[in-house]
N, C-alpha and C positions, 0 to 999 in steps of 0.2 A: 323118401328117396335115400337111399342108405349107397356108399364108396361099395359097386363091386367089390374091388381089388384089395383092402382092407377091411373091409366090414366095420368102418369107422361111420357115423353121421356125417353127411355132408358138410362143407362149410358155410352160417350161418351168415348172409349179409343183410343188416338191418341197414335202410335208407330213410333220411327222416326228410322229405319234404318233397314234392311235387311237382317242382320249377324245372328248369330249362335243365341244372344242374342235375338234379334227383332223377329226373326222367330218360337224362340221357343216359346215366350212370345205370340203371336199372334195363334199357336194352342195348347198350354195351355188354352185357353179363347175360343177355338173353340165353347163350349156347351153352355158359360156362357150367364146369359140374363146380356149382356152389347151389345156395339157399336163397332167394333173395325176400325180401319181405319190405315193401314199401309202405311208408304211413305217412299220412295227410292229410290234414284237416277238412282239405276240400275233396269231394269228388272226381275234380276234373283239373284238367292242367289249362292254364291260363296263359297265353299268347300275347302278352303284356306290353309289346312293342306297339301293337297296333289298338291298346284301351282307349287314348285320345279321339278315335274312332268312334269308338261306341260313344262316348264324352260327349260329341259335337253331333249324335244324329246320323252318321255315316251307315254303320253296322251296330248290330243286335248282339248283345252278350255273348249267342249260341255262337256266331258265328268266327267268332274268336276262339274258344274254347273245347277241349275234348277230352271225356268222359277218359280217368287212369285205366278201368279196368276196360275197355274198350284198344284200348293203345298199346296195353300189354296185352291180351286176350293172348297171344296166339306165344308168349314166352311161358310157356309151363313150367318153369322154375320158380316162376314169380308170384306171390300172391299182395294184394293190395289191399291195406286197414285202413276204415276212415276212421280217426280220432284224431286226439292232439297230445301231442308227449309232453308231459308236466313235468319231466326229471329224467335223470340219468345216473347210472350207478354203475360208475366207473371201475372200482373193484372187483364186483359181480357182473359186467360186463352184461348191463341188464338197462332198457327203456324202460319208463315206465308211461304204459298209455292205459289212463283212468285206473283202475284195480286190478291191470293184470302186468306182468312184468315178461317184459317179451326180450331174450337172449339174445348175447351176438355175439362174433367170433368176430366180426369187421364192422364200427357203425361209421357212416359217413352222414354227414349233418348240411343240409344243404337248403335251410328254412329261409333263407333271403332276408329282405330289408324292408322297412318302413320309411312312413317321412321322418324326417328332422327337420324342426322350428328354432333350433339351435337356443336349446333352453326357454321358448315362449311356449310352451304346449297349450297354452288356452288362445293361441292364435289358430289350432286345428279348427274350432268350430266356427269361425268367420272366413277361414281360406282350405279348404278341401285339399286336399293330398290327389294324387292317381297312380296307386300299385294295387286295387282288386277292384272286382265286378262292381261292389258296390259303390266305392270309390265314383270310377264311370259314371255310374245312373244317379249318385247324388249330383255331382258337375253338372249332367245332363239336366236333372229336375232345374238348376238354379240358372243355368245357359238359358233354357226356352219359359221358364217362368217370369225371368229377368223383361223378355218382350212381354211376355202373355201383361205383365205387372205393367209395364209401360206404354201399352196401349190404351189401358185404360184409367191414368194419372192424367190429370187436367193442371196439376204444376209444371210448368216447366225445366223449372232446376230439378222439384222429384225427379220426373221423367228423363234429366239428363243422367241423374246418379242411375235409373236404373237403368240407362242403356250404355256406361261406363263398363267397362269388363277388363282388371287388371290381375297381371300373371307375371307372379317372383319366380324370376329363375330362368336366366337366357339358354341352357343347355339343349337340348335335343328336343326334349318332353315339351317344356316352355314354347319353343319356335314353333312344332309342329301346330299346340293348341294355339297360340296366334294367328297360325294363318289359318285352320280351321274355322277358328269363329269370325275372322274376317271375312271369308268367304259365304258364312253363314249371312253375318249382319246382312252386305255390300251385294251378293247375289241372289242366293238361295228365297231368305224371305223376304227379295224386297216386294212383292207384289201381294202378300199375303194378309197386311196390314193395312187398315184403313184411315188409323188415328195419327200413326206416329210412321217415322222417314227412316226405314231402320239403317239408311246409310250415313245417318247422322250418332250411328254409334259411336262410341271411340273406344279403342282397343289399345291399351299398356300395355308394353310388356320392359321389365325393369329386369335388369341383371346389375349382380354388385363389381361385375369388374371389367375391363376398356372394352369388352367386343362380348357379341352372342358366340355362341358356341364355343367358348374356349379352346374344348381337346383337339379340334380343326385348326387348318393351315388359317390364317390371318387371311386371305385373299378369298377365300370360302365363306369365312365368317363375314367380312367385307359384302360377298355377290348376296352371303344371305338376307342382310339386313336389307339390303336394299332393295330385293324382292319381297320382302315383308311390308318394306314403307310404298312401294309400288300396292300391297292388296291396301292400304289403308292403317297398317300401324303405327304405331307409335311405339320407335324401339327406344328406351333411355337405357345406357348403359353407367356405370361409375355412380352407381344409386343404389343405394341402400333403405330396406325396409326396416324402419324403427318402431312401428308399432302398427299392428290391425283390429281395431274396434268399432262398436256403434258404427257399421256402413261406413268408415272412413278409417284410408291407409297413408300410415306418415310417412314419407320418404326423405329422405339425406343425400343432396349432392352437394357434396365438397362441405361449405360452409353452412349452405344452405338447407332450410327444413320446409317442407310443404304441408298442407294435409290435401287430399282427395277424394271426394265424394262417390266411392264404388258401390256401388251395393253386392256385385258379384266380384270377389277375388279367389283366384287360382293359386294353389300352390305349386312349384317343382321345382323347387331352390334347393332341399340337401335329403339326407337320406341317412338311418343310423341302423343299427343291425338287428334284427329282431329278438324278443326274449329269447330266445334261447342261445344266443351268446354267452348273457351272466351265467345262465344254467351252467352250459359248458365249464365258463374260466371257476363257477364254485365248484364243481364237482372232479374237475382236472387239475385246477392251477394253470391253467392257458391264460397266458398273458392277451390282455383286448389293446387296441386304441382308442386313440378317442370318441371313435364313432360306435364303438362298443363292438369292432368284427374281431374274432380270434388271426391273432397273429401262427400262421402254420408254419408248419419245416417247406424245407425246397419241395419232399413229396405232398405238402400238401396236408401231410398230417399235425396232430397237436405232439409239442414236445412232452415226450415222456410217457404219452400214449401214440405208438405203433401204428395201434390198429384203431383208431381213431381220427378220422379223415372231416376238412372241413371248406366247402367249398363254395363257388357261388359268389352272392351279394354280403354271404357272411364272413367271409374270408379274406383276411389282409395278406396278400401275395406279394413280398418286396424284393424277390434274391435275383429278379431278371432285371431289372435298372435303378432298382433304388426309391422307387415308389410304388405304391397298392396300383395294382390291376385295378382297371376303371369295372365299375357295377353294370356291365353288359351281357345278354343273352351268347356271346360266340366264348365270352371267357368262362360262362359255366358249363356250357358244352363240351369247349376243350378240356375242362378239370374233370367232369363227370367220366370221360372218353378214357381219360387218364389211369384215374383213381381204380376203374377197372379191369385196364390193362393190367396195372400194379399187382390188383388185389391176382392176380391172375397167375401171372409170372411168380408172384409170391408162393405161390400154392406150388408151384412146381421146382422151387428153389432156388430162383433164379430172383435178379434186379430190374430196376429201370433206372435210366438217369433220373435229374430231379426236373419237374413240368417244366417247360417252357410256351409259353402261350404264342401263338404267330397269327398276328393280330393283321387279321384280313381287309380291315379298314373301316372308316364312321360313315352312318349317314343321318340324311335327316329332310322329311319331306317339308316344303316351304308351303304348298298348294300347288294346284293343278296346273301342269307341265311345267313345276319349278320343285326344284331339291337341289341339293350340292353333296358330293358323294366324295369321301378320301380315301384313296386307295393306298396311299403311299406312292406307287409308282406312276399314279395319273390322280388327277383332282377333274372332276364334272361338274359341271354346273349346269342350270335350264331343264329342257326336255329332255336329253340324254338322261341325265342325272335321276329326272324325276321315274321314267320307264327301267333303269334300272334298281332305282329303289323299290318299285313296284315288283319287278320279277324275283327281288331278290326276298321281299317279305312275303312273297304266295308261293317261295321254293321251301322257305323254314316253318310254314304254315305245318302243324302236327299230321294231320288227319286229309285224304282227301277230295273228302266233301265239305270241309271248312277252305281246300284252296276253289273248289269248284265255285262253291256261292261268292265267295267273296269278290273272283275274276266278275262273277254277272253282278253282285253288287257295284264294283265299281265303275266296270263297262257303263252300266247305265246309269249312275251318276255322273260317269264323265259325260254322255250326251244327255242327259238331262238335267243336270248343275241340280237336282232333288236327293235331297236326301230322306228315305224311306225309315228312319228311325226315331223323328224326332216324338218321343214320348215322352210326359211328363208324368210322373210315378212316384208314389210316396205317400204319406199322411199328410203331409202338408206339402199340396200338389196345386193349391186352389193362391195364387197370390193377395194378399192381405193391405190394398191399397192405403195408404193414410194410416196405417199401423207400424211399415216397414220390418216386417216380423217374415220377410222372405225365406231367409235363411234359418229360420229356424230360432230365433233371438229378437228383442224386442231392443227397438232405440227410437226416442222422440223426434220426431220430424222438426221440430223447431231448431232455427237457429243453424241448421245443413248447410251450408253452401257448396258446390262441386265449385273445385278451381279449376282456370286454363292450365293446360298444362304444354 
C-alpha cells in the first residue's frame, strides 16, 4: 500500500500486545491510511473481566476469548504476528520479534500486567495469580480437586484444610472469586458428594485495609461485604498476609499473628507491569514506578520519544488527578481510542488535547442477583445492580457468538444453579491424599492443625 498523493510508503504503526488496549487501538485505525501490524504472543484476545468464571466452573476458556485474526479480518490495513517481542530499538525505530526486526514509524506498547507478591515470588507457586487462560484452569484444577481430595480423607482436620479456600486481596477480582466458590461449596455441589458436607467449607477472604473494595463508595463496599457473609464468607479485612507455605497462611491483624490451615489459596492482592516495561525504561530512559509501569506524557507517550505510545495496565497515567489510572478494561479502551485518534490527526498536522479518561464507573458481581455497581451519579446494589452488571459485560464481550453462548450459559446456570465447566485438568489432576502434594508441592501432614478463624 503506497500514499497515492505522494508516493511516500504509508505510515507504519507497530502495536505490541493484544488486550483491551492493543485491540482497541488496532480497530480504531481500522479506515486510517496508516500500516498497522499487531503482535502477540497469544492468538487470541482475552476477555479477562470475566476468567474468575472459567476459575470457578461457570464458562470454558473459548467462551471468553477470540481469535486476533478473526476480530480484525475484515480491517485490511492490519495484519496480525504471533510472537513475542524481546527488545526494542529505539533509534532505529525497530521491534525486535525472535530474528527478524520489524520497523515503525509509531509503536504503541500495550503488554499489560502481572501479579505482584510484593517481593515474595516464591509465594506464586502456593497461591495462583488470575490474569491468563492458564492462570483460570490451574485455580480451576486446585478449586474441584480441593473437594475431589476431601472426599476422600478420613482425617478430619485434613479434610477441613482441604475444604478451607483462602483469597488475598479484597478488590474486585477477590469479592467476585469469593462468592463464586461460595456458591460453588453451599449450592452447586452440595448434593454431588457422599463423604464430605461441602457446606461445611469455609471461605476467607482477607484484604489488608478497613473494607473490600476500596476504589467503591464505603456504603457499596459495606452492602458488599455483607452479601458475601449472607453466601457464607468470611470477610477479614485490616489483615495482612505474612507468609504462604506448606498448606498454611500466616496472617497479621493488628498485633496479632495466626497460622491457617488452607490447602487452596487464591491470589488477587497487587499487580506489577510486565517485562516489557524494563525493556522500555533500558532502551528509552522512561522513567518506571514502583510497580515497574512507564511513567507517560499527558499524550500518553514516553518522554523524549514522540512516537512511542504506552498504554493500558503498563502505563502510569497521573496528569488528571494526581494519581495512576486504576488497571481496568474502560481505561485501556479509552487510551487505545485515543492514541489513534492522535496518531491520526498527527498525520494530517494537526493536535489533540492531552487524554482524559471519563471513568464510566466500577463494578463487581457478589453472586447471583447480588453486585453493587458505581456510577458516580447512582450506586446499585442487589438485583438491579447484578442484571446490570450482567448486560454490561455481554455488551463489551468481543466477538458475537462469545456474547450469544455466554447469554445461554448463564441463563441456564441461573435456573439450574449447575455449572457445566467443572473440569479438572492437568498432570496432576488425580489428588494425592496423605501426601498433600495437591498443589503441586510436597508438605508433611504431621503436626497441621487448621485454626478457627
Amino acid at each position: 500500500m503506497v500514499d497515492a498523493l505522494n508516493n511516500n510508503p504509508p505510515h507504519q504503526v507497530v502495536i505490541v500486545g493484544g488486550g483491551f488496549g492493543g485491540l482497541y487501538t488496532a480497530k480504531a485505525l481500522a479506515k486510517a491510511s496508516v500500516n498497522v501490524t499487531l503482535i502477540d504472543k497469544r492468538n487470541f484476545h482475552l476477555f479477562q473481566p470475566l476468567l474468575y468464571q472459567v476459575a470457578t466452573g461457570t464458562l470454558s476458556p473459548a467462551d471468553i476469548s477470540s481469535p486476533l485474526r478473526a476480530v480484525l479480518s475484515k480491517s485490511k490495513n492490519t495484519k496480525v504476528l504471533l510472537g513475542e517481542v524481546s527488545d526494542i530499538d529505539a533509534e532505529a525505530q525497530k521491534v525486535i520479534l525472535g530474528d527478524e526486526a520489524i520497523p515503525y514509524d509509531t509503536l504503541i506498547v500495550a503488554t499489560g500486567a502481572k501479579h505482584s507478591y510484593f517481593g515474595k515470588d516464591d509465594w506464586e507457586e502456593f497461591a495462583p495469580g488470575l490474569k491468563t487462560v492458564e492462570d483460570a484452569i490451574e485455580m480451576r484444577r486446585r478449586i474441584f480437586t480441593a473437594f475431589e481430595a476431601a472426599e476422600k480423607e478420613t482425617d478430619p482436620e485434613k479434610r477441613r484444610a482441604w475444604l478451607t479456600f483462602a483469597i488475598v486481596g479484597g478488590g474486585p477480582t477477590g469479592v467476585e472469586l469469593a462468592g463464586a466458590i461460595a456458591e460453588l461449596a453451599y449450592q452447586t455441589l452440595k448434593e454431588d458428594f457422599r463423604n464430605i458436607d461441602t457446606s461445611e467449607t469455609t471461605i476467607l477472604l482477607l484484604e489488608g485495609m478497613d473494607r473490600i473494595l476500596p476504589p467503591f463508595a464505603p456504603e457499596l463496599s459495606q452492602a458488599a461485604a455483607e452479601s458475601l457473609q449472607k453466601l457464607g464468607v468470611v470477610v477479614q479485612t485490616k489483615t495482612l498476609v505474612t507468609n504462604i507455605e506448606n498448606d498454611v497462611i500466616t496472617i497479621k491483624q493488628g498485633d496479632a499473628v495466626r497460622e491457617i490451615a488452607a490447602k487452596t489459596v487464591l491470589w488477587a492482592a497487587g499487580v506489577k507491569a510486565s517485562a516489557m516495561g524494563k525493556v522500555l525504561a533500558q532502551r528509552t530512559g522512561a522513567e518506571c514506578d514502583r510497580a515497574g509501569r512507564i511513567i507517560v506524557e499527558p499524550d500518553l507517550s514516553i518522554k523524549g520519544h514522540p512516537n512511542i505510545f504506552v498504554i493500558g495496565d503498563l502505563a502510569n497515567f497521573s496528569h488528571q488527578n494526581g494519581k495512576p489510572l486504576p488497571g481496568v478494561a474502560p481505561v485501556a479502551t479509552q487510551e487505545g481510542e485515543y492514541v489513534a485518534e492522535l496518531i491520526q490527526q498527527r498525520l494530517k498536522g494537526n493536535t489533540l488535547p492531552q487524554f482524559a479518561y471519563s471513568d464510566r464507573g466500577s463494578l463487581a458481581m457478589i453472586g447471583q442477583n447480588s453486585a453493587v455497581v458505581d456510577l458516580g451519579f447512582i450506586k446499585l446494589k442487589g438485583f438491579f445492580a447484578w442484571l446490570f452488571w450482567l448486560l454490561i459485560h455481554i455488551y463489551f464481550l468481543i466477538e458475537f457468538d462469545n456474547k450469544l453462548i455466554v447469554m445461554i450459559q448463564w441463563a441456564w446456570n441461573y435456573m439450574t444453579r449447575n455449572r457445566g465447566a467443572r473440569l479438572i485438568t492437568g498432570q496432576e489432576s488425580l489428588p494425592q491424599v496423605g501426601t498433600d502434594n495437591i498443589n503441586g508441592y510436597y508438605t508433611p501432614a504431621e503436626n497441621r492443625q487448621p485454626i478457627n478463624v
